[in-house]
N, C-alpha and C positions, 0 to 999 in steps of 0.2 A: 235826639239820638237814642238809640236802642243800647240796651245789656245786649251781652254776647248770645243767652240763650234765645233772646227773642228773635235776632238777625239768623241765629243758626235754625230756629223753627220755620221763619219766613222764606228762608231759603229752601229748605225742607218742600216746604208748603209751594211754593213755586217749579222745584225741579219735580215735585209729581204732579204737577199741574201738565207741565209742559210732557212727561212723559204719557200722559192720558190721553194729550192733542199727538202726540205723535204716533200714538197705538203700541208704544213700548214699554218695558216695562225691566223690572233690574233683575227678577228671577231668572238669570241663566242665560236670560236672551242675547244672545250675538250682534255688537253694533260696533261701527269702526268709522272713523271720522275722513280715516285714508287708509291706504295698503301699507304692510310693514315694510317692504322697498321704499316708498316716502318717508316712511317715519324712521328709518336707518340712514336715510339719505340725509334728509335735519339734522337726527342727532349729529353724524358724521361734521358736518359745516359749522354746528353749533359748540364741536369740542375743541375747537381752533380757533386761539385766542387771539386775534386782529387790531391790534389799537390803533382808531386814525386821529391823528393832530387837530385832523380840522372840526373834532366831536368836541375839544375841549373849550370850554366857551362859558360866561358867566351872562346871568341872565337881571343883576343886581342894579343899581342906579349908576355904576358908575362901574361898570360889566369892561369895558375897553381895557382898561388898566390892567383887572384881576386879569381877563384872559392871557394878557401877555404876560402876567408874571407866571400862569398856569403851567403855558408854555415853555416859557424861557427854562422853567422845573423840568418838565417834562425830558425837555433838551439834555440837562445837565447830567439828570438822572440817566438817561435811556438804555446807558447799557445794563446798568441794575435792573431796567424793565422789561429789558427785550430777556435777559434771561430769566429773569423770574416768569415774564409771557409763556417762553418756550418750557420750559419746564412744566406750568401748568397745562398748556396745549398737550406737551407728550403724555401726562395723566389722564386728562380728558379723552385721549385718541386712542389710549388703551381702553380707558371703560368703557368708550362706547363701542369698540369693535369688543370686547367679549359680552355686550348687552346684544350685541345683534347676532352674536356668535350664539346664546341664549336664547334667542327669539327662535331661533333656527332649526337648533336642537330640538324646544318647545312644539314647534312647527310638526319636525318630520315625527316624532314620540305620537303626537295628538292623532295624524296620518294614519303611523301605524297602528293606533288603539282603533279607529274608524274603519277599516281595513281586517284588522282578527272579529269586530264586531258583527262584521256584518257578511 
């Protein structure tokens, strides 16, 4: 097993490896894994909080039992969790629409500085 430092140089050591095979490099250079409409569109699905029953499940020697009693919890509780879900969903659903409200802004700013520049 590695210290922290030697994992965090190895990694180091590895992501400029990889950006030498790529031909890229981190001064300044523009790189995007996807469009910001994808990545607004994630965050958006990802701030709504969904919980399915049939994800509750134990994986232990004697996993049958625990799950029904997970369950059965689950059941009892639900309207404690459906509102606490909904509650955190509506936080979630605000940050991400003013993060993409941001990117936006970010966007047309950058536009305009490219545009007086040139």
């Amino acid at each position: 097993m590695k210290d922290p430092e030697e994992a965090l140089a190895a990694a180091r050591a590895a992501a400029a490896a990889r950006a030498d095979a790529d031909g890229a490099s981190d001064a300044g250079e523009d790189w995007r894994l996807d469009s910001s409409v994808d990545r607004g569109r994630r965050l958006s699905n990802w701030a709504i909080i969904k919980p399915e029953l049939i994800e509750v499940g134990s994986t232990r020697r004697f996993g049958r039992p625990i799950t029904w009693i997970k369950r059965a919890l689950i059941r009892l509780l639900s309207q404690y969790l459906n509102q606490m879900g909904a509650q955190e969903s509506r936080f979630n659903a605000d940050v991400a629409a003013h993060v993409i409200s941001l990117e936006e802004r970010v966007r047309k700013l950058e536009d305009e500085l490219k545009r007086r520049s040139s």
